[in-house]
C-alpha positions as CSV (number, residue, x, y, z in Angstrom):
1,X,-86.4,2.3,-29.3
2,X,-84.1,4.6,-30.8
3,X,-85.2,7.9,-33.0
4,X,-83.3,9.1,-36.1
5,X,-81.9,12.5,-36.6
6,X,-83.2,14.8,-38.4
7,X,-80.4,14.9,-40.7
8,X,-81.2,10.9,-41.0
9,X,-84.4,11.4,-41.3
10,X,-84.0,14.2,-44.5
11,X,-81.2,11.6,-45.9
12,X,-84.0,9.2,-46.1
13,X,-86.5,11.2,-47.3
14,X,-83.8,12.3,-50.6
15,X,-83.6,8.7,-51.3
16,X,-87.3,8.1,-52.0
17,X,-87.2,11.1,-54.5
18,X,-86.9,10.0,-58.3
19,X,-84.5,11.5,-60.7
20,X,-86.6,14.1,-62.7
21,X,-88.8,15.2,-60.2
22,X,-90.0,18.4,-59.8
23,X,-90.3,19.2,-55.8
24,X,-91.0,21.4,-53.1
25,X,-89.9,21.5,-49.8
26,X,-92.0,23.4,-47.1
27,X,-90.8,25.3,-44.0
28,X,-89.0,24.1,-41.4
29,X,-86.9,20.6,-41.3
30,X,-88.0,19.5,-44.8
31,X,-85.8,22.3,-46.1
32,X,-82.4,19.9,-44.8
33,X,-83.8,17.2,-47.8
34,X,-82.5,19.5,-50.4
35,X,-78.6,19.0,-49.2
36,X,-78.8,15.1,-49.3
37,X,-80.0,14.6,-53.1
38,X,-77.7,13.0,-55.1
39,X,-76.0,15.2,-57.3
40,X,-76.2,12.7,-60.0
41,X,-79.5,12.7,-60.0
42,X,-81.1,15.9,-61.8
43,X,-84.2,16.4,-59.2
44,X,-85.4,19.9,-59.7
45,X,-86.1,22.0,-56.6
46,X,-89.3,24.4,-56.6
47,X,-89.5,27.3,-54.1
48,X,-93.0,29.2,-53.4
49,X,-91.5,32.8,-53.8
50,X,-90.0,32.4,-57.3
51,X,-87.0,30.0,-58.0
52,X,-87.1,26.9,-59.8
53,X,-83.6,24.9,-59.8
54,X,-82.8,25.6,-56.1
55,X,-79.7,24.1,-54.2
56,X,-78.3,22.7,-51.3
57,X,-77.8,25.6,-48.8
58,X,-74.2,27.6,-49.0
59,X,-71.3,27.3,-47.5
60,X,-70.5,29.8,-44.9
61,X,-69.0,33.1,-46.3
62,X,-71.1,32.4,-49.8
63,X,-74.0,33.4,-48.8
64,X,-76.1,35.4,-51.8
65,X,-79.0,37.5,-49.3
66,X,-80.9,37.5,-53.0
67,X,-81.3,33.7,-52.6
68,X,-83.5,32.6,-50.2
69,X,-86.1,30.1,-49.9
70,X,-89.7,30.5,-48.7
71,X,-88.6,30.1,-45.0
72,X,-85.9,32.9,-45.4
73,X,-82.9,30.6,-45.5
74,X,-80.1,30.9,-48.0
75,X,-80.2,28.5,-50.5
76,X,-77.8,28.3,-53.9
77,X,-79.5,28.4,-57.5
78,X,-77.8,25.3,-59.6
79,X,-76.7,26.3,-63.5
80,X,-80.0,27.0,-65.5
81,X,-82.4,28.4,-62.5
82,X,-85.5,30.1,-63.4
83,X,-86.7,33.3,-61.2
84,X,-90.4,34.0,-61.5
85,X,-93.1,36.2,-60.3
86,X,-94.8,34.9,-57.1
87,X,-98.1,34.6,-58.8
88,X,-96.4,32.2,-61.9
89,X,-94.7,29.7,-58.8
90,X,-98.4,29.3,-57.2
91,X,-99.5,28.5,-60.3
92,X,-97.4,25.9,-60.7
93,X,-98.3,24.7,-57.5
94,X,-102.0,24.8,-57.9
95,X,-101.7,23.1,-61.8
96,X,-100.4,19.9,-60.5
97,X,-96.9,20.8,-61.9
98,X,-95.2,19.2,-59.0
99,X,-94.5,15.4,-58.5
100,X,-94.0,16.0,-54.9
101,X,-93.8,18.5,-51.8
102,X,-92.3,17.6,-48.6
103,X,-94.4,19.1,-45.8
104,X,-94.1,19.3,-41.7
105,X,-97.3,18.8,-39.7
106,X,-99.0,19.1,-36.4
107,X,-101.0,16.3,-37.0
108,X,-102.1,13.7,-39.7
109,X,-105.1,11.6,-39.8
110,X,-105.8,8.0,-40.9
111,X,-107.3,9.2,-44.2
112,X,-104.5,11.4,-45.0
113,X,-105.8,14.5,-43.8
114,X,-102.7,16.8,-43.2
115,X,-103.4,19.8,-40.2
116,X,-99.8,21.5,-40.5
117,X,-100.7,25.6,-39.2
118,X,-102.4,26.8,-36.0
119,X,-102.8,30.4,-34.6
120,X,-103.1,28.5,-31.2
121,X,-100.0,26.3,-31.2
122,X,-96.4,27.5,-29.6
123,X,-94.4,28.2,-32.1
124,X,-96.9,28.1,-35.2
125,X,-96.7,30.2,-38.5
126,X,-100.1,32.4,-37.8
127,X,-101.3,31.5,-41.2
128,X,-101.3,28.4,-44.2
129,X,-99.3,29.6,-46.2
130,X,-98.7,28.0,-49.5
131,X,-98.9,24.8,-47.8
132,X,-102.8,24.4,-48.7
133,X,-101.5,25.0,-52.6
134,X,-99.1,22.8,-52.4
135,X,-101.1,19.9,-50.4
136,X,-104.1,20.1,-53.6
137,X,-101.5,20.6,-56.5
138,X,-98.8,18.3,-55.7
139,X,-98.8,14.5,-57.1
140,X,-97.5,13.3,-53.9
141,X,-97.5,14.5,-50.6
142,X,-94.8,13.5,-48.2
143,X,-95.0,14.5,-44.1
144,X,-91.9,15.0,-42.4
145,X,-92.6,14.8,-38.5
146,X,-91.4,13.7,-35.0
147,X,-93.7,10.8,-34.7
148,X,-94.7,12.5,-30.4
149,X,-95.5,15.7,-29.3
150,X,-93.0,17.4,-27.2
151,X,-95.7,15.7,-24.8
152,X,-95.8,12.4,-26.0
153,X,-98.6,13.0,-27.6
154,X,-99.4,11.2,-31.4
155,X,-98.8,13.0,-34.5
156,X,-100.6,10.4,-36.4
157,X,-104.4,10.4,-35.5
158,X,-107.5,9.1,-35.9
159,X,-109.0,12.4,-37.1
160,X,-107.5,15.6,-36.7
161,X,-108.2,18.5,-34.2
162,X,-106.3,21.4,-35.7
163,X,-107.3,22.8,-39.0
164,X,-106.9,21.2,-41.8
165,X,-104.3,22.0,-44.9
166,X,-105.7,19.4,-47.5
167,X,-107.8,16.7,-47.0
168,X,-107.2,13.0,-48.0
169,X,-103.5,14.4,-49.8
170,X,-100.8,12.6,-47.3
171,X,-99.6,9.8,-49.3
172,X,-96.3,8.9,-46.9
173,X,-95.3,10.1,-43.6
174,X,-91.9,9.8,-42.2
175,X,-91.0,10.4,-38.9
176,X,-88.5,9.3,-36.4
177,X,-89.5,5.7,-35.2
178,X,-90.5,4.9,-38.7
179,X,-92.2,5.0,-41.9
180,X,-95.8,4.5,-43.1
181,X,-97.8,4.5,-46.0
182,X,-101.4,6.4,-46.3
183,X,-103.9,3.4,-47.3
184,X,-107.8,2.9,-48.1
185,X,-107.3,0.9,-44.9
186,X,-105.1,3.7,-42.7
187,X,-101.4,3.8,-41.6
188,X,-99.3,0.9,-42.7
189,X,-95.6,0.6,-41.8
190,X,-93.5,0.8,-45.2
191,X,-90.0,0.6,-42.6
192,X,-89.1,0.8,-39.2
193,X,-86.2,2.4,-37.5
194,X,-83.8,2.1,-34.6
195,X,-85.3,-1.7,-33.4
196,X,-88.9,-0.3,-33.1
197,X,-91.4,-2.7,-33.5
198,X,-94.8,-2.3,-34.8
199,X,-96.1,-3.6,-31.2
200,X,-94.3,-0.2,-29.7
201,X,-95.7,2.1,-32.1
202,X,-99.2,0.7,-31.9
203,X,-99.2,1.2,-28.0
204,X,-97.9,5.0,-29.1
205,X,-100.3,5.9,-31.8
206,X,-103.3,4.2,-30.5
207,X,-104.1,2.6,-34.0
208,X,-104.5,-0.6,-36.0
209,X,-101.3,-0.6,-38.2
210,X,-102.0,-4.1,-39.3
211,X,-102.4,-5.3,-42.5
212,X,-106.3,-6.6,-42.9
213,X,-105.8,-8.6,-46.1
């Protein structure tokens, strides 16, 4: 089996976003989707502390330290940007103004439970966040994920053990080995990558990803 990159994966995730979407993109990877959307495409990026109409990350030497998304990365702001109060961008996270967030996680379950924060995990943001606003408000909710554990443990579960973000809001996950779709009947496999077969990631995720109809 061979994984995609990151940078693959992102490029993959652009492509599945529709022209006239309104999205956010949480901390972490999901923040490299922003520099592979078309620029043909008028796909509007939403950012938690206050900009609406965010671009693709600068080019070294143009960095504005005014622009920044909610991870504190420099982003650009594309002709026509909005700046907002905090308080107005939740609320158009919680209103259902968004057609789609892109969000990491620790773990998902079969019922599309999403557990993306932990004060116990290496490495973790020691809080939710806006994640939890965006995993109620948005339309869709897209993971963005290595598909192991740093110790080859599986992302997608059965039910999860860390707390949880949202309940039943994961509509897709995509992750390294492959893609799959959220169901009334669990994980399904919407594309695989890198020769993987759905016999390999069965023996790594422990679960049924077969179609019962």
């Amino acid at each position: 089996m061979t994984r995609i990159s990151r940078e693959e994966l992102a490029a993959r995730i652009a492509a599945d976003i529709p022209e006239g979407a309104y999205v956010n993109l949480g901390i972490g990877a999901p923040t490299l989707v922003a520099n592979y959307l078309l620029a043909d495409l008028e796909i509007i990026l939403h950012t938690e502390n206050g900009l609406l109409g965010m671009g693709p990350a600068p080019d070294a030497g143009l960095i504005d330290p005014d622009l920044i998304n909610a991870g504190k990365q420099p982003v650009t702001a594309l002709a026509g940007a909005a700046y907002f109060h905090h308080a107005d961008s939740f609320g158009m996270m919680r209103g259902g103004h968004l057609d789609i967030c892109v969000l990491g996680a620790f773990q998902v379950s079969a019922t599309g439970d999403l557990a993306n924060w932990s004060t116990g995990a290496p490495g973790a943001i020691p809080a939710v966040g806006g994640a939890m606003d965006l995993a109620i408000g948005a339309k869709d909710v897209f993971v963005m994920t290595d598909l192991l554990t740093k110790s080859g443990e599986s992302k997608l579960v059965a039910e999860c053990v860390y707390p949880l973000t949202g309940v039943g809001c994961v509509s897709r996950v995509y992750t390294d080995r492959a893609v799959f779709d959220v169901t009334g009947d669990g994980f399904r496999v919407r594309e695989l990558f890198g020769g993987t077969t759905i016999d390999q990631l069965e023996q790594l995720i422990r679960l049924d990803l077969r179609n019962k109809d």
